[in-house]
C-alpha positions in Angstrom: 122.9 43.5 182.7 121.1 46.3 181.0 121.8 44.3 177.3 120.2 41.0 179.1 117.3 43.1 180.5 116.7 45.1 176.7 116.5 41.6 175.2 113.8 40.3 177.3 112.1 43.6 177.0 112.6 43.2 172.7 111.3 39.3 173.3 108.4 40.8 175.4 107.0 43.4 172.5 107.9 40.7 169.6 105.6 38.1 171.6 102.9 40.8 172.4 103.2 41.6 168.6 102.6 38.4 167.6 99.9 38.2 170.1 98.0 40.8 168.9 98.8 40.2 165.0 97.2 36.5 165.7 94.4 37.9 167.4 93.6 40.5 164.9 93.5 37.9 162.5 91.7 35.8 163.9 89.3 38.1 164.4 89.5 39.5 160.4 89.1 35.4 159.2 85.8 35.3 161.6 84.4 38.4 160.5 85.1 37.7 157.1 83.6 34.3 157.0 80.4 36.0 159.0 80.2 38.0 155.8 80.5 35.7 153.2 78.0 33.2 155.4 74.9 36.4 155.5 76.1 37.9 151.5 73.2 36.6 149.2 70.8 38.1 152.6 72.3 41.3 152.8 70.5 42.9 150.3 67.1 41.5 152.1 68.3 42.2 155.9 69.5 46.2 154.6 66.3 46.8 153.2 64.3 45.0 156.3 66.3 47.5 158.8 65.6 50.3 156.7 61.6 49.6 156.5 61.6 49.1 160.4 63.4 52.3 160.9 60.8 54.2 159.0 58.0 52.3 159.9 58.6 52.6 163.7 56.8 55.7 164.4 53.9 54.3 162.6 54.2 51.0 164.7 54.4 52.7 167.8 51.3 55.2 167.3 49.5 52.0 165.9 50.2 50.0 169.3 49.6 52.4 171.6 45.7 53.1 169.9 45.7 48.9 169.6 46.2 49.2 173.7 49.8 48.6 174.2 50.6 45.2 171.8 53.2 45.6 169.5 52.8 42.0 168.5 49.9 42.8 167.2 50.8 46.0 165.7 53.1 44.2 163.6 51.5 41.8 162.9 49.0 44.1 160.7 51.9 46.5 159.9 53.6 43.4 158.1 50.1 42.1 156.4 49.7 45.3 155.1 53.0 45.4 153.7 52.8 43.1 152.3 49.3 43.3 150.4 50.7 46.6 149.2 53.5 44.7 147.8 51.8 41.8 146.7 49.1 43.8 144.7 51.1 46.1 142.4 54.1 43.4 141.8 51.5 41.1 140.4 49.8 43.6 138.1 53.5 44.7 136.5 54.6 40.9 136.0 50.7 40.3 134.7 51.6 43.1 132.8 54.9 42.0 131.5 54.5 38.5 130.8 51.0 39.4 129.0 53.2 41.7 126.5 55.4 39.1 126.1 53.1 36.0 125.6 51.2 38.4 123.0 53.9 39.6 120.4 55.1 35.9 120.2 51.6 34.7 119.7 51.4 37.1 117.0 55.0 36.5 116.0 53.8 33.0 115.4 50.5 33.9 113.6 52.6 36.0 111.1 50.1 39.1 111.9 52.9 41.5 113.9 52.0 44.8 112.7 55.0 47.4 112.5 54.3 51.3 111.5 57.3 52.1 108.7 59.5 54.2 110.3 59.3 58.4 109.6 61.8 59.7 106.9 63.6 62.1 109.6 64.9 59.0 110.8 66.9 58.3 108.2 69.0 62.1 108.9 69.5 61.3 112.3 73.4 60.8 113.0 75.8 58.5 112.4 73.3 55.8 113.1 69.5 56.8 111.1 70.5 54.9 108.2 70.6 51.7 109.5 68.1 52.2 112.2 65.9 53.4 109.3 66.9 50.4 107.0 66.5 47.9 109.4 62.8 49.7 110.6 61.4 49.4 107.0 62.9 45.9 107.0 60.4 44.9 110.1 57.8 47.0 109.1 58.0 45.3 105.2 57.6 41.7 105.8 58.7 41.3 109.8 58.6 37.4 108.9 61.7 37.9 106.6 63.2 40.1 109.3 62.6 37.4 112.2 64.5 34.6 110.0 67.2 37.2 109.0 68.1 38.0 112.9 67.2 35.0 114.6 70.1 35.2 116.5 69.4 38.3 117.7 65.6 37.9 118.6 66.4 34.5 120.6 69.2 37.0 122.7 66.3 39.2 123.0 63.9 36.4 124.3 66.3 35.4 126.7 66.8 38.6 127.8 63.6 39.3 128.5 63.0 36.0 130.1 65.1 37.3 133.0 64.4 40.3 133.3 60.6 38.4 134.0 62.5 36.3 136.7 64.3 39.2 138.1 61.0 41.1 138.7 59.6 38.4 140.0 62.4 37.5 142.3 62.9 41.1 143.6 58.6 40.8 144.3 59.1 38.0 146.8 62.6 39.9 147.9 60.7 42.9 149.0 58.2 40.4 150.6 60.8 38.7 153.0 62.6 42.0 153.7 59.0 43.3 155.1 59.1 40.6 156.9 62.2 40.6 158.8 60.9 44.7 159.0 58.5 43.0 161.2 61.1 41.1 163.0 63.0 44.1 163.8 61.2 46.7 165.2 59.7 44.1 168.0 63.8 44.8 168.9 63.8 48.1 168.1 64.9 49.1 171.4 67.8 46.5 171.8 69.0 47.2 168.2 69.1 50.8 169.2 71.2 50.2 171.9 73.7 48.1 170.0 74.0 50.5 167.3 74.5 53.0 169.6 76.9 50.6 171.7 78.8 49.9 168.3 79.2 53.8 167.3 80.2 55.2 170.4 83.5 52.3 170.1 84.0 54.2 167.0 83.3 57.7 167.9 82.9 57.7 171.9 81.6 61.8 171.5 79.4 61.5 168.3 78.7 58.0 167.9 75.1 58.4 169.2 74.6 61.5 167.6 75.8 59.9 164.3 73.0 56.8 164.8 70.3 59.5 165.3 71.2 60.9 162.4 71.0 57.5 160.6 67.8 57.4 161.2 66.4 60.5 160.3 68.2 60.5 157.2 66.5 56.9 156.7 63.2 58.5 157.2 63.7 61.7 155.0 64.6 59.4 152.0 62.1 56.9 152.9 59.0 59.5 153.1 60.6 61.8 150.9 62.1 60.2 148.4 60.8 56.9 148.0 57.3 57.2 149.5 56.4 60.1 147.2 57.6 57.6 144.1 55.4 55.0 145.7 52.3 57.4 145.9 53.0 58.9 142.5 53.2 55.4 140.8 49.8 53.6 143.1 48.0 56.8 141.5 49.4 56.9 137.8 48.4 53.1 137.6 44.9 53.2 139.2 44.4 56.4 136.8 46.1 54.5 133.6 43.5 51.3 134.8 40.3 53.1 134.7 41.1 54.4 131.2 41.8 50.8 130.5 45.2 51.1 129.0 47.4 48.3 128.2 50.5 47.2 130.2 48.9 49.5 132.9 51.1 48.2 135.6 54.4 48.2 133.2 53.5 52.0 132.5 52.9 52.4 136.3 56.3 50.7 137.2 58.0 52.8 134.9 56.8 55.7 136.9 57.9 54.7 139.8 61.8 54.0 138.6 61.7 57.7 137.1 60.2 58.7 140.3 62.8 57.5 142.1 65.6 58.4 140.2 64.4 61.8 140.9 63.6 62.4 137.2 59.8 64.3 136.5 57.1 61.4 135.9 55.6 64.1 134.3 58.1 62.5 131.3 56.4 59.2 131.1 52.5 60.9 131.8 52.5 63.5 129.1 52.7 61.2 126.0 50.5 58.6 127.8 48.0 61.5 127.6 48.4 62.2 124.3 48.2 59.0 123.4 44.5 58.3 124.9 43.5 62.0 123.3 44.1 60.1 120.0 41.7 57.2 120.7 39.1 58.5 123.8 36.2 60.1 123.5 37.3 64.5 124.8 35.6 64.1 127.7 37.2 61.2 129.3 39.8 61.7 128.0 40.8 65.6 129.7 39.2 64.1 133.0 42.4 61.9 132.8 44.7 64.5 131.1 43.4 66.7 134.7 44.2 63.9 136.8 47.7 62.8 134.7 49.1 66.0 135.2 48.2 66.3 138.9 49.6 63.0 139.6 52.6 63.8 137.7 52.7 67.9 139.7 51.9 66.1 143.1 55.7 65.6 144.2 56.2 69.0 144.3 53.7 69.1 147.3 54.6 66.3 148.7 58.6 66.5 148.6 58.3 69.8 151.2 55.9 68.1 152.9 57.7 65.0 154.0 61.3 66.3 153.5 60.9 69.0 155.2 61.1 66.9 158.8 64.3 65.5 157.7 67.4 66.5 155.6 67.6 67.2 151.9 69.4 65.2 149.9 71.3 66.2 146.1 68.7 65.3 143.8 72.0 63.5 141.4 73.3 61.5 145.2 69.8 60.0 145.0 69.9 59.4 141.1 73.3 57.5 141.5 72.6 55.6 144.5 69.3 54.3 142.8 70.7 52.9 139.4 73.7 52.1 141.4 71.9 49.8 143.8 69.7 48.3 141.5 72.9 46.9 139.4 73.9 45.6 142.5 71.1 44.1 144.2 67.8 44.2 141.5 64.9 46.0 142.3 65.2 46.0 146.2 68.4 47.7 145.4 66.7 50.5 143.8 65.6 51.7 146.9 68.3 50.4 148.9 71.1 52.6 147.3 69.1 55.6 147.6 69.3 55.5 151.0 72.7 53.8 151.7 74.2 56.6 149.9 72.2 59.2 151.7 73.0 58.0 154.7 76.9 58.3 154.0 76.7 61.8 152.3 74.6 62.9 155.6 76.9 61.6 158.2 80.1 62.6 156.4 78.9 65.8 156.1 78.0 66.0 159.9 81.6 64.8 160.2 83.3 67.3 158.5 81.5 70.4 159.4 81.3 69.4 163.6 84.8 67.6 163.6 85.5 68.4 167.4 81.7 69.2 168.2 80.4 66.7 171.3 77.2 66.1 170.5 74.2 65.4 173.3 72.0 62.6 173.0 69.0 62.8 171.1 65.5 61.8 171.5 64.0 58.6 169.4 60.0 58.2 168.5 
C-alpha cells in the first residue's frame, strides 16, 4: 500500500515538474520574443525613461506655475527639447559635411596644401619613420600620394561617410527619445508604481528603496555629469562662433565627448586658444582666451553644485560606461551607458553595504 501510494506521490511531483518546467518556458520564449520584437528601440525607450526621470521635477514645477496642465507642460518641455537638440546637431553635421565637401573640392582642384612634417618626427619610436616618410610624401606632391593610396583614401571616404550618417542618425535618435520623454512623464505616476510593483517581487524589503535610488542616481549623472558636459560644450561653441572659427560645431562636439568622458575640456580649449593668438588681433583674442579658460574651469563649480544633491560616481565608471555605450548604441549611447552603469554600481553598492537593512519608503518630487 505505502509503495502504491509513494508512486502516485513520485507521478504527482514529475507532473507538477513538468508543469512548472512548461510554464517557465513558456514564459522565457514570450519574454524572449518581447525582447527581440522592442531591440532596435531599446536604445531610444532607455534614453526616453532616463530624460523623463530627470526632467520630472522640472515638469512638475513648470505645471503647477502653467496652473495645473501637465499636457501642456510637456508639451513645451518636449519643443524645447527638442530645439535644443535640433540646433547644435545641425551646426556639428553642417560642420562635418562642410570639412568634408571642402578637402575633396580641393582634392579635386589639385590645391590641398599639407605643412611637411617637423624632423622630431622622424625619432619618434618604432613608427616616426614612416609616419615621417609618408608625411613628406603628402606634403611633396599630395596628388602623387592620392594615386599611390587610393585604396586607402576611398576606405577613408567611406568611413567618414558613416560616421556622417551615424551623427545624423543619433540627431533624430535623441529627437524621438525626447519624445517618448514626453510620453512618459504624463505616466509618471503609474510607471512609478509598476517599477515599484516590479522591485518589491524581487526584493519585497528594499525594492522601493532600490527604485528611489534609481532615480536619484539618474538625476546625479544627468545634472552632474551629463548636464555640465552639455553646458560646457553650448558655451565653448557659442564662444568658438563669435571668434568665427572653422568647424565650430565639430570643435564644440568634441568638447562635449571629452566632457563626458570625464576628461578636462580644458584639453581641447587650450590649443584652440593658442591657435586664434596666432591669427587675431591681442585684444580679441585674450577676451576669448578669458572666456576659453572659464568655460573650460566651469565644471569644477558646477560638478559640486549639481552632484552634490545626488551620489558621486568614479570618475573611470563614468568614462567606461560612456565609450562603452556609444560602441553599443552610437551617440545616444554615449550618455546612455553613463548612466546605466551608474545606476548598477549605486544599487549594488546599496546592496552590499545594507544587505539585511529594511528600508522605509521614500518621498518622489
Amino acid at each position: 500500500m505505502n509503495e502504491i501510494a509513494q508512486a502516485d506521490g513520485d507521478a504527482a511531483f514529475h507532473k507538477r515538474m513538468m508543469t512548472s518546467f512548461i510554464q517557465i518556458a513558456a514564459l522565457v520564449i514570450l519574454i524572449t520574443f518581447c525582447i527581440v520584437t522592442v531591440g532596435p528601440f531599446s536604445g531610444l525607450v532607455i534614453w526616453g525613461v532616463i530624460l523623463a526621470v530627470a526632467i520630472h521635477p522640472l515638469h512638475l514645477k513648470l505645471a503647477s506655475v502653467l496652473g495645473g496642465r501637465p499636457k501642456t507642460s510637456v508639451v513645451l518641455i518636449v519643443i524645447a527639447g527638442l530645439l535644443i537638440i535640433a540646433f547644435p546637431g545641425w551646426a556639428m553635421t553642417k560642420s562635418v559635411i562642410a570639412s568634408i565637401a571642402g578637402f575633396a573640392a580641393e582634392v579635386k582642384a589639385g590645391t590641398v596644401s599639407i605643412r611637411p612634417p617637423p624632423d622630431r618626427v622622424a625619432d619618434w619610436p618604432i613608427v616616426g619613420s614612416q609616419i615621417y616618410a609618408t608625411w613628406s610624401a603628402a606634403a611633396g606632391n599630395f596628388s602623387q600620394f592620392a594615386h599611390d593610396f587610393q585604396p586607402q583614401l576611398r576606405d577613408l571616404s567611406e568611413w567618414a561617410v558613416r560616421k556622417i550618417g551615424g551623427i545624423a542618425l543619433g540627431i533624430l535618435q535623441m529627437a524621438a527619445s525626447m519624445a517618448i520623454a514626453g510620453a512618459a512623464m504624463l505616466y509618471a505616476d503609474s510607471g512609478y508604481g509598476l517599477s515599484c510593483s516590479v522591485a518589491k517581487r524581487i526584493s519585497p524589503a528594499r525594492g522601493q528603496h532600490w527604485i528611489d535610488l534609481s532615480i536619484a542616481t539618474i538625476r546625479s549623472v544627468t545634472n552632474g555629469v551629463l548636464g555640465v558636459a552639455v553646458i560646457q560644450a553650448v558655451l565653448a561653441g557659442i564662444g568658438f562662433y563669435v571668434m568665427g572659427l572653422p568647424h565650430a560645431g565639430l570643435l564644440a562636439a568634441a568638447v562635449l565627448v571629452t566632457a563626458i568622458i570625464q576628461v578636462p575640456a580644458l584639453l581641447i580649449i587650450l590649443p584652440i586658444v593658442i591657435w586664434v593668438f596666432s591669427f587675431a588681433a591681442p585684444v580679441p583674442a585674450t577676451i576669448f582666451a578669458v572666456y576659453g579658460l572659464f568655460v573650460a574651469l566651469s565644471d569644477n563649480v558646477l560638478k559640486p553644485l549639481l552632484l552634490g544633491r545626488g551620489v558621486e560616481l568614479p570618475a573611470l565608471l563614468v568614462l567606461v560606461g560612456a565609450l562603452g555605450g556609444m560602441i553599443q548604441y552610437g551617440i545616444v549611447g554615449l550618455f546612455i551607458g553613463a548612466i546605466i552603469l551608474g545606476l548598477g554600481y549605486t544599487i549594488i553598492s546599496d546592496w552590499l553595504e545594507n544587505p539585511d537593512e529594511v528600508a522605509e519608503p521614500a518621498e518622489i518630487g
